[in-house]
MDTraj code that builds the backbone (N, CA, C; nanometers):
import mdtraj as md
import numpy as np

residues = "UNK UNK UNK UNK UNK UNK UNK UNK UNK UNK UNK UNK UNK UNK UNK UNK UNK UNK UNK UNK UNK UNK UNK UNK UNK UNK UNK UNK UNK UNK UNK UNK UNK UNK UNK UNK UNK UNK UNK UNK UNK UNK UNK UNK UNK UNK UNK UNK UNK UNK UNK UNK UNK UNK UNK UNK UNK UNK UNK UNK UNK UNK UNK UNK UNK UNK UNK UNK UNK UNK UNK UNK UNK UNK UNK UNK UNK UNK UNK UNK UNK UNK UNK UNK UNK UNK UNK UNK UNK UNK UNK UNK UNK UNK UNK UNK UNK UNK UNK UNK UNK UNK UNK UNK UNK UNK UNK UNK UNK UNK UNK UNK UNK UNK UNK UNK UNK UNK UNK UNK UNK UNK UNK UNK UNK UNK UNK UNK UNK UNK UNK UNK UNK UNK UNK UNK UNK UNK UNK UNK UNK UNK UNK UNK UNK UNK UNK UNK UNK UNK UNK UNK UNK UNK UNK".split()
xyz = np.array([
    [0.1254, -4.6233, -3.3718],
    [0.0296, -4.5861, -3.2698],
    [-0.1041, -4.6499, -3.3049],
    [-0.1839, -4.7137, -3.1969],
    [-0.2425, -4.7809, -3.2669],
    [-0.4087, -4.6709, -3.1904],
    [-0.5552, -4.7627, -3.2384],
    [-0.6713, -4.6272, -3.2218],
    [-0.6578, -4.6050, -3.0928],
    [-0.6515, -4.6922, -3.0397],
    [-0.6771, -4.6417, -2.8805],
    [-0.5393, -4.5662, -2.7763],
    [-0.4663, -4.5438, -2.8271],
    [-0.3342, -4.4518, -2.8020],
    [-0.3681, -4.3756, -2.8796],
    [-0.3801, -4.3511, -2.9799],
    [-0.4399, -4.2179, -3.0815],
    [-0.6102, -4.1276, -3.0086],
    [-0.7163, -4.2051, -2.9727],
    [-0.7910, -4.1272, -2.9406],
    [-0.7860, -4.0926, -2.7634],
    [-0.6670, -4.1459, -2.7104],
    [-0.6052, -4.0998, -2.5661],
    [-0.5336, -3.9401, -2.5693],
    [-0.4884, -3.9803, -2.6986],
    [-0.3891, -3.8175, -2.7234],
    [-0.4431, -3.7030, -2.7535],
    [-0.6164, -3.7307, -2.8641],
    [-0.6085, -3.6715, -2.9365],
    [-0.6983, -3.6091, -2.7623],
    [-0.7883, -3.6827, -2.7057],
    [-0.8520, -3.6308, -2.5639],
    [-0.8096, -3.5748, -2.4772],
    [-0.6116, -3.6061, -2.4433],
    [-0.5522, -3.5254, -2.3622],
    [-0.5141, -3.3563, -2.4280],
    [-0.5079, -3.4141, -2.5492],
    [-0.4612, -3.2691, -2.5911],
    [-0.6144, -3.1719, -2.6122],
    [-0.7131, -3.2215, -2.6208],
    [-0.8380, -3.1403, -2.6059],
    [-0.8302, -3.0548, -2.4940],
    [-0.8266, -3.1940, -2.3695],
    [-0.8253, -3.1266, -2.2414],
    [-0.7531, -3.0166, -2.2094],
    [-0.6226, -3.0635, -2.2976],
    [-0.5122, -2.9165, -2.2358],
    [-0.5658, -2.7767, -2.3091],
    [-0.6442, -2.8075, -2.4653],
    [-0.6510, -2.6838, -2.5043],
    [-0.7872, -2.6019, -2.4736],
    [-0.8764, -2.6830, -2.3701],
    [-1.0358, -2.6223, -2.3244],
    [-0.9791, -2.5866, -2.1758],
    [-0.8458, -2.6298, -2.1248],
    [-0.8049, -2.5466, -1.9572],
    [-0.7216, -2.4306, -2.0291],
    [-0.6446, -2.4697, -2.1870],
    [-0.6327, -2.3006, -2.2053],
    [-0.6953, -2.2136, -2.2230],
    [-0.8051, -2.2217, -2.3059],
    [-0.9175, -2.1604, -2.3630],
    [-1.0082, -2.1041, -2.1743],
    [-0.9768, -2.1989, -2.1110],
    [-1.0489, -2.1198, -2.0045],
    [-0.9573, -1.9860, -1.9039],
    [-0.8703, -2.0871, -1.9247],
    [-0.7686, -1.9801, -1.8227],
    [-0.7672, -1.8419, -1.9021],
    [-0.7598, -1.8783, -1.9907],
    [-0.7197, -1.7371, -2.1357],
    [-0.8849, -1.5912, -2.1022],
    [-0.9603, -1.7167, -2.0862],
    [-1.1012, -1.6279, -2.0756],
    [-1.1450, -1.5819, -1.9113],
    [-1.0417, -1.6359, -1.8015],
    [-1.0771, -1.6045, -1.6729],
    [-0.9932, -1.4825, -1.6266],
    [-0.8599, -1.4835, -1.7131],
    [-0.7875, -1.3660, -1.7185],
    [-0.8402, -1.2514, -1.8228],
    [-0.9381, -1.2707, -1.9066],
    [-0.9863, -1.2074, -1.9829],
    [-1.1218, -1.1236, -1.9022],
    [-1.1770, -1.1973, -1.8171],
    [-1.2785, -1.1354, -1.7218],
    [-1.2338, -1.0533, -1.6468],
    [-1.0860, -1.0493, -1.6044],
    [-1.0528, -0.9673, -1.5247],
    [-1.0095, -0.8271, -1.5645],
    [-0.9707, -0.8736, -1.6808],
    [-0.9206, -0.7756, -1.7259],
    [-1.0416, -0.6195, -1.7805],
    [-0.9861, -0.5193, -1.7524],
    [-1.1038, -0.3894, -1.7749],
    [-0.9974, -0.3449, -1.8955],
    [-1.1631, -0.3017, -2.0025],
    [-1.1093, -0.2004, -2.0800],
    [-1.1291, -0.0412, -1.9953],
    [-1.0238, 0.0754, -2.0970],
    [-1.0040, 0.1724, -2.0293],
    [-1.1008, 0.2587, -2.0329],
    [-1.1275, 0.3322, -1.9333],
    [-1.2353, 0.4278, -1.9000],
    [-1.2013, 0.5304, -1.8643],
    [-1.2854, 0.6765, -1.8556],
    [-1.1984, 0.7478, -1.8139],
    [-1.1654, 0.7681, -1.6610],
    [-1.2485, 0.7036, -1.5708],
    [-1.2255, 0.6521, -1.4182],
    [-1.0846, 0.5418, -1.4112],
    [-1.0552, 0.4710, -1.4872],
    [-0.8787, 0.3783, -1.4859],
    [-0.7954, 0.4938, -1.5369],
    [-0.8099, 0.5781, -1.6399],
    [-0.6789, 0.6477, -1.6959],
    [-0.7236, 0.7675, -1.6120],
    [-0.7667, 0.7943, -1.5081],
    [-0.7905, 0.9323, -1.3324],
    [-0.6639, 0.8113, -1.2773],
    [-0.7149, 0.7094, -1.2260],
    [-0.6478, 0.6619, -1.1280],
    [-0.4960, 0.6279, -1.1615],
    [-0.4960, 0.5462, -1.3189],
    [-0.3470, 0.5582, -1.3404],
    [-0.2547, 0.6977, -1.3204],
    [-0.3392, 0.8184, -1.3748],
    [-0.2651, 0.9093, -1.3839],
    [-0.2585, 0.9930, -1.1992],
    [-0.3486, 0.9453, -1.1552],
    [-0.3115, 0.9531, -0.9489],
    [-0.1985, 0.8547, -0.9073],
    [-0.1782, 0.7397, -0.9744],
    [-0.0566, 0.6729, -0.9616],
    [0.0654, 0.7380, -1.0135],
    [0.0457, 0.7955, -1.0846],
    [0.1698, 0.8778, -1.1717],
    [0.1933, 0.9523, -1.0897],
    [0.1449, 1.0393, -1.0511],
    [0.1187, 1.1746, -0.9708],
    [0.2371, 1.1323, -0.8601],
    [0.1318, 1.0733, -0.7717],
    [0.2297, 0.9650, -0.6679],
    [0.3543, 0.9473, -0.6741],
    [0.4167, 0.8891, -0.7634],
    [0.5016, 0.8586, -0.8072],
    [0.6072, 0.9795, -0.8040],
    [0.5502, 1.0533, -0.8915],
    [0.6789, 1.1935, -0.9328],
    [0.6787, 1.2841, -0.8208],
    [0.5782, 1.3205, -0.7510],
    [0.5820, 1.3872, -0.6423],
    [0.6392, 1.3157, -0.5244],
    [0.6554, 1.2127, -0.4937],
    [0.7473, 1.1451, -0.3924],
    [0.9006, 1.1117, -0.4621],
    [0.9214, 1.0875, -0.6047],
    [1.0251, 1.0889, -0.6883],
    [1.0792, 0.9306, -0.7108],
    [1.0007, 0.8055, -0.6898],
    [0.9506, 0.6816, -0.6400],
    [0.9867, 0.6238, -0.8011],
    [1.1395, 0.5868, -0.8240],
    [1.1291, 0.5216, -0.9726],
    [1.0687, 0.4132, -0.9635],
    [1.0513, 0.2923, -0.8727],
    [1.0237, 0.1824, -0.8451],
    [0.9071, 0.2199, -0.8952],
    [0.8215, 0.2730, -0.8130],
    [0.6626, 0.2767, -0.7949],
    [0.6260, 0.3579, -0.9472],
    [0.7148, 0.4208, -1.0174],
    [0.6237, 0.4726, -1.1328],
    [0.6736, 0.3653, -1.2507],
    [0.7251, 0.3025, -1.2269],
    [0.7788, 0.1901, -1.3337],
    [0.6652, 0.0760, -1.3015],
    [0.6472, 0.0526, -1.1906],
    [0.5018, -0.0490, -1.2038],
    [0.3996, 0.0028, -1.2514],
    [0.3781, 0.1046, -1.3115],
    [0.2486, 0.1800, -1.3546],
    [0.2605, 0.1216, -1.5220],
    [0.4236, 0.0857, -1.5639],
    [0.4076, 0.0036, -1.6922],
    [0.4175, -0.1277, -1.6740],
    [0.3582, -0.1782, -1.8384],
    [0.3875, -0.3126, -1.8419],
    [0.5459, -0.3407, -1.8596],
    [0.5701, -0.4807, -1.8528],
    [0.7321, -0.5090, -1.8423],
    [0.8241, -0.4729, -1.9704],
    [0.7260, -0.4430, -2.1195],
    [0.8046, -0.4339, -2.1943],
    [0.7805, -0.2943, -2.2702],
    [0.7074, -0.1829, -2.1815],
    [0.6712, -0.0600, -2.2325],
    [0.7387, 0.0219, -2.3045],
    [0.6814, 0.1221, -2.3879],
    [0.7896, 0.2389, -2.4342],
    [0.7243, 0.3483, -2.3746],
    [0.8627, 0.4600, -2.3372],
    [0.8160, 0.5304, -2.2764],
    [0.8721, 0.6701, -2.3741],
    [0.7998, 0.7402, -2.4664],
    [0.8959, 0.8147, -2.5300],
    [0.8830, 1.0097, -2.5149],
    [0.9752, 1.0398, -2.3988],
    [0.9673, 1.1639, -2.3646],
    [0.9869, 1.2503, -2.4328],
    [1.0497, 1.2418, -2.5763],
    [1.1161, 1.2837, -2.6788],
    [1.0946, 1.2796, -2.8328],
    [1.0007, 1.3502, -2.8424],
    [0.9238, 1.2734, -2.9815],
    [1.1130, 1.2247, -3.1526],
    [1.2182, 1.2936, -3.0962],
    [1.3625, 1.2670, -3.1469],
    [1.4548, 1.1545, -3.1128],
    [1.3785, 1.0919, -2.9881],
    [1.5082, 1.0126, -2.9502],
    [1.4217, 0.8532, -2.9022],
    [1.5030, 0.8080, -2.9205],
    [1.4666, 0.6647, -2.8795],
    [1.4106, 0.6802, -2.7414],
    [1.2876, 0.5753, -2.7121],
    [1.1937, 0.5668, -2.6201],
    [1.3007, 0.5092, -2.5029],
    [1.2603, 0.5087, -2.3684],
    [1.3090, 0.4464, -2.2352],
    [1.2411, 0.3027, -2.2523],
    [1.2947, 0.1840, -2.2272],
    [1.2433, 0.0574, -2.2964],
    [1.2368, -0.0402, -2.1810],
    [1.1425, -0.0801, -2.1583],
    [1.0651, -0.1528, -2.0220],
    [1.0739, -0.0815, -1.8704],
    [1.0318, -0.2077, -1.8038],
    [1.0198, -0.0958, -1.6818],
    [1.1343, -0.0498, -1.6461],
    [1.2881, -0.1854, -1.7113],
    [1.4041, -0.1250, -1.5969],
    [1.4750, 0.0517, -1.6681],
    [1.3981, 0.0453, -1.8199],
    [1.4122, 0.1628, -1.8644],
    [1.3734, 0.2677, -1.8056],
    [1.2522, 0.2596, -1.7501],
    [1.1916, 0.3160, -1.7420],
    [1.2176, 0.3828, -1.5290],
    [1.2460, 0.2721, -1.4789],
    [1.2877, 0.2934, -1.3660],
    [1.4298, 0.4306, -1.4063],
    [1.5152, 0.3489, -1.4401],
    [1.6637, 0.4361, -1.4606],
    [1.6617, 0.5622, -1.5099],
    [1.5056, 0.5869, -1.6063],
    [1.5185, 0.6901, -1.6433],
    [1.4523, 0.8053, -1.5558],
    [1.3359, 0.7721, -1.4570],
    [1.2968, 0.8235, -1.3073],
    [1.3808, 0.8661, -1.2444],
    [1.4623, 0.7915, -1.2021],
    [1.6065, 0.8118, -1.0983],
    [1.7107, 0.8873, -1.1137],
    [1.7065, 0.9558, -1.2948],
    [1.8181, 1.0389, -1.3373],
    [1.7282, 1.1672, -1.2773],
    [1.5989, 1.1655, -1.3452],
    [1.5407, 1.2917, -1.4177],
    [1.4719, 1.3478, -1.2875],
    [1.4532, 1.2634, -1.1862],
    [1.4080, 1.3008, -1.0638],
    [1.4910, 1.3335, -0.9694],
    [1.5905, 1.3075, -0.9611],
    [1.7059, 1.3131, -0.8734],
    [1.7251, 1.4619, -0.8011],
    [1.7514, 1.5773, -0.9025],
    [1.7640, 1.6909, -0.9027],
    [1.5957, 1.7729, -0.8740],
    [1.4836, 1.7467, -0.8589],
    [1.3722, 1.7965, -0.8406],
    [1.3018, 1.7414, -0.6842],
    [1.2425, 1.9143, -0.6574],
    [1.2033, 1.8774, -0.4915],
    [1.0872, 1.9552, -0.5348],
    [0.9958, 1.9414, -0.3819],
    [0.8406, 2.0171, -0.3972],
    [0.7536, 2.0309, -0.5596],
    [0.7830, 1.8937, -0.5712],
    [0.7024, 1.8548, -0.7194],
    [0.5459, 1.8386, -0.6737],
    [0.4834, 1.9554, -0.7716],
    [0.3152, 1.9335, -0.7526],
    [0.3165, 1.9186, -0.9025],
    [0.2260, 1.7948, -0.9288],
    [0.1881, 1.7510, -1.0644],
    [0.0309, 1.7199, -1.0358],
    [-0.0137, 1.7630, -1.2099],
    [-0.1921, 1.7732, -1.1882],
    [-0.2221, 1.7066, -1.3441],
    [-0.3036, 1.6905, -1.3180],
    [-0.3552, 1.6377, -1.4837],
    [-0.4752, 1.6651, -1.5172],
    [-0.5662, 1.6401, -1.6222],
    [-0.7073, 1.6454, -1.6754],
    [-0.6775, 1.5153, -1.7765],
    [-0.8007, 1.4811, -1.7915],
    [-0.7918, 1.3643, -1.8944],
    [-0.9115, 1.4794, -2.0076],
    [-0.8575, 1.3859, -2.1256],
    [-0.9116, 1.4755, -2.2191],
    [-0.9951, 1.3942, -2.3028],
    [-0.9386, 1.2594, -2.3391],
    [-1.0099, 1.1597, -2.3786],
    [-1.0280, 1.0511, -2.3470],
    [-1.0543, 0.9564, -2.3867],
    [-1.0384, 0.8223, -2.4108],
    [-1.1262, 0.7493, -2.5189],
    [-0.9922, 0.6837, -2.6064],
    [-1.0432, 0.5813, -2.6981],
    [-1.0258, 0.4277, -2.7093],
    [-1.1110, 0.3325, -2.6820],
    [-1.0296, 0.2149, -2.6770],
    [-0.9343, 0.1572, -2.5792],
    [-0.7995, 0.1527, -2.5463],
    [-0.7394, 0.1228, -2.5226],
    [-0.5963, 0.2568, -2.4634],
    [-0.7012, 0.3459, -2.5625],
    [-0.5847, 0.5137, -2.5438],
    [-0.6875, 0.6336, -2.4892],
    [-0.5507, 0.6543, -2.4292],
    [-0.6333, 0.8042, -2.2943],
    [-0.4951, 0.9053, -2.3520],
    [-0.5563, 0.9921, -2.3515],
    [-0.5011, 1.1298, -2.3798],
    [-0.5266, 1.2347, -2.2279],
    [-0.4201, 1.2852, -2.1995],
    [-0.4546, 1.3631, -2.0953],
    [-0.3677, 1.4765, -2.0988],
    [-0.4019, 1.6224, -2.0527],
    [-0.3367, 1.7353, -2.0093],
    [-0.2629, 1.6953, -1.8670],
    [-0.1051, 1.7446, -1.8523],
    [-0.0953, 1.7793, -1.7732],
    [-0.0060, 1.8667, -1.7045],
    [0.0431, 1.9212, -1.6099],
    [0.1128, 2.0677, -1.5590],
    [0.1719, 2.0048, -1.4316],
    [0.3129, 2.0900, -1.4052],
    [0.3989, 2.0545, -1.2749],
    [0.4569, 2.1687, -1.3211],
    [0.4669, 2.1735, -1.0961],
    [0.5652, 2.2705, -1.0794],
    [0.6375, 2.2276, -1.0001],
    [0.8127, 2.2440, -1.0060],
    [0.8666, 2.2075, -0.8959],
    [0.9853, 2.2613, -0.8954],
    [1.1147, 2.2188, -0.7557],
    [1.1959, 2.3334, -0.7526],
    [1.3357, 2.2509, -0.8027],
    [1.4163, 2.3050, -0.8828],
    [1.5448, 2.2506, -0.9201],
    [1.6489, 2.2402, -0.7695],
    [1.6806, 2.1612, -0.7287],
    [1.7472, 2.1775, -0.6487],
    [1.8797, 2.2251, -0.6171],
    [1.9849, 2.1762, -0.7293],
    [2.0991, 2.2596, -0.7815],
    [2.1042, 2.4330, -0.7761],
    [1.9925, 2.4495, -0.8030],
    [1.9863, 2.6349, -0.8118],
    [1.8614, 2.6764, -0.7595],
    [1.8050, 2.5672, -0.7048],
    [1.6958, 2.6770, -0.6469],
    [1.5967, 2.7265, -0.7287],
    [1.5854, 2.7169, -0.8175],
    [1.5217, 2.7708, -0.9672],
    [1.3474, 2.6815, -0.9330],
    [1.2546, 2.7870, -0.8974],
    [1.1071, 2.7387, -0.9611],
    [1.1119, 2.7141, -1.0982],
    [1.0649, 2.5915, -1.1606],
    [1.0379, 2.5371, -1.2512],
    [0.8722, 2.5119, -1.3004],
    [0.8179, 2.5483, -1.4402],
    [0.6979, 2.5121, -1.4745],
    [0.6858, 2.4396, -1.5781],
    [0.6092, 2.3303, -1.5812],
    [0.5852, 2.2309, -1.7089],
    [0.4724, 2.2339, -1.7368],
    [0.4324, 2.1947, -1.8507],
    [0.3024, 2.2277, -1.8821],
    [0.2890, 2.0871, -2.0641],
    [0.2176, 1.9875, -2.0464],
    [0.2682, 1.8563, -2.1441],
    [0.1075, 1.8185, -2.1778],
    [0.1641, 1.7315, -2.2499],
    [0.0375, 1.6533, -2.2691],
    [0.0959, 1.4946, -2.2889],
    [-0.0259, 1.4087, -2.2712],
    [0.0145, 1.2301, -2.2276],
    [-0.0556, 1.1947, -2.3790],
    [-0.0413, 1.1125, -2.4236],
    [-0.0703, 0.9989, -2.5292],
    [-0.0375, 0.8663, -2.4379],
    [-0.1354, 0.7627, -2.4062],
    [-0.1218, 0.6600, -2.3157],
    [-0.1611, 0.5467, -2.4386],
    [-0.1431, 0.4508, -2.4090],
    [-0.1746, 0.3008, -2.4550],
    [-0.1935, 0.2186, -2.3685],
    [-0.2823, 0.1439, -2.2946],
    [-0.2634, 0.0594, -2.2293],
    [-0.3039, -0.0834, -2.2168],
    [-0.2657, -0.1922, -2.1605],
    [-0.3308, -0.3473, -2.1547],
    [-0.4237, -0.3669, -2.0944],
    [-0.4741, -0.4345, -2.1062],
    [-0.6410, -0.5041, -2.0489],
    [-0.6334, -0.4894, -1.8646],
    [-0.4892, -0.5082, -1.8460],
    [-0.4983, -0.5159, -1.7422],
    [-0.4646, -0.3455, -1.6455],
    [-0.4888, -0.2409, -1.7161],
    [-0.4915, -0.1455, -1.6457],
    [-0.3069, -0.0268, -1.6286],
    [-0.1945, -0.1615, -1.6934],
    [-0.0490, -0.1184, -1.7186],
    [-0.0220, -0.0267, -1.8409],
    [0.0179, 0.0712, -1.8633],
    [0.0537, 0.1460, -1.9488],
    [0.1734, 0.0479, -2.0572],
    [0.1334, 0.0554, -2.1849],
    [0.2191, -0.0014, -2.2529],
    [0.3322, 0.0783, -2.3408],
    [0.2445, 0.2021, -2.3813],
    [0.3337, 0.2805, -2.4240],
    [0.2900, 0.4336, -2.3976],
    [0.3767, 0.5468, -2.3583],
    [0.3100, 0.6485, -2.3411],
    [0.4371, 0.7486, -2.4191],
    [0.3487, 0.8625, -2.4772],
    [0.4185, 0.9148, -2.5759],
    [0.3679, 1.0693, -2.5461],
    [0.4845, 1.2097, -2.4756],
    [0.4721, 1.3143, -2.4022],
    [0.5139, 1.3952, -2.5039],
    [0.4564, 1.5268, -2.5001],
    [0.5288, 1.6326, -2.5618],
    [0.4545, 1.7474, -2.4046],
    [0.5594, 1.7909, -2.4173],
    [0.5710, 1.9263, -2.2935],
    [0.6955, 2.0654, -2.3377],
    [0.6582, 2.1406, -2.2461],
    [0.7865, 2.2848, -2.2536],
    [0.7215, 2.2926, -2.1176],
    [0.8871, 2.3958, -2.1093],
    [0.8518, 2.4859, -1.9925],
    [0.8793, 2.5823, -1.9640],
    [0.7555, 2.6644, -1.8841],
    [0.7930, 2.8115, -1.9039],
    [0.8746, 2.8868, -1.9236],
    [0.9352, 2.9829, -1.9709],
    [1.0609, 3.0506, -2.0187],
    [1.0649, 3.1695, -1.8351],
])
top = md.Topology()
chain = top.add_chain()
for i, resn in enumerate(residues, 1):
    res = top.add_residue(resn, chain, resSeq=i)
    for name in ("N", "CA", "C"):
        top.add_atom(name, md.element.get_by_symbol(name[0]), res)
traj = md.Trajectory(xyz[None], top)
């Protein structure tokens, strides 16, 4: 290779790495860290979601490769299509779902929130009460990456 094929390459490959460096930083502008006004609205997306019973729509609330772990014992629900399939079991059997939340914190990137549902088993008819709390993680871009629940319900 002789200089002038050498300082062609070394200029194209500049170029490619100052349109990455930009693209990297224009998606970086867009992106919001979390507040507690994004982890209200994510958790009004949630809401949404379980009260219409919408696996689709609460699986876009994660990113594509999320954990979702309802069970502090058992292996997490693992991306969205986990995370879809696992909506569609657990919702299936539940009607007149009212779900509420409070946010309690936020640090960084993690929102902690209270939250409570009531709804009716459909199999038996049975009023049901939950009462949990959220551990959230999320990406720049507003998607839940990992969220980690502990709940009971009323006896």
């Amino acid at each position: 290779m002789n200089h002038v094929t050498t300082r062609s390459a070394i200029r194209l490959s500049a170029g490619f790495l100052a349109a990455a460096l930009l693209a990297l930083h224009a998606s970086q502008a867009s992106a919001e860290p979390l507040t507690t006004a994004a982890l209200e609205k994510w958790l009004a997306g949630y809401e949404h979601a379980w009260e219409s019973r919408d696996a689709a729509r609460a699986a876009e609330l994660f990113t594509p490769n999320a954990s979702y772990h309802e069970m502090p014992f058992e292996a997490p629900k693992a991306g969205q299509a986990g995370i879809r399939e696992y909506w569609s079991s657990v919702t299936a059997d539940q009607r007149d779902i009212d779900f509420k939340s409070q946010v309690i914190a936020v640090n960084g990137q993690t929102g902690v929130a209270h939250w409570s549902a009531t709804l009716t088993a459909a199999s038996t008819g049975a009023r049901v009460e939950l009462d949990g709390v959220f551990v959230l993680t999320f990406d720049l871009n507003g998607r839940c990456s990992e969220l980690r629940e502990w709940w009971h319900v009323r006896p």
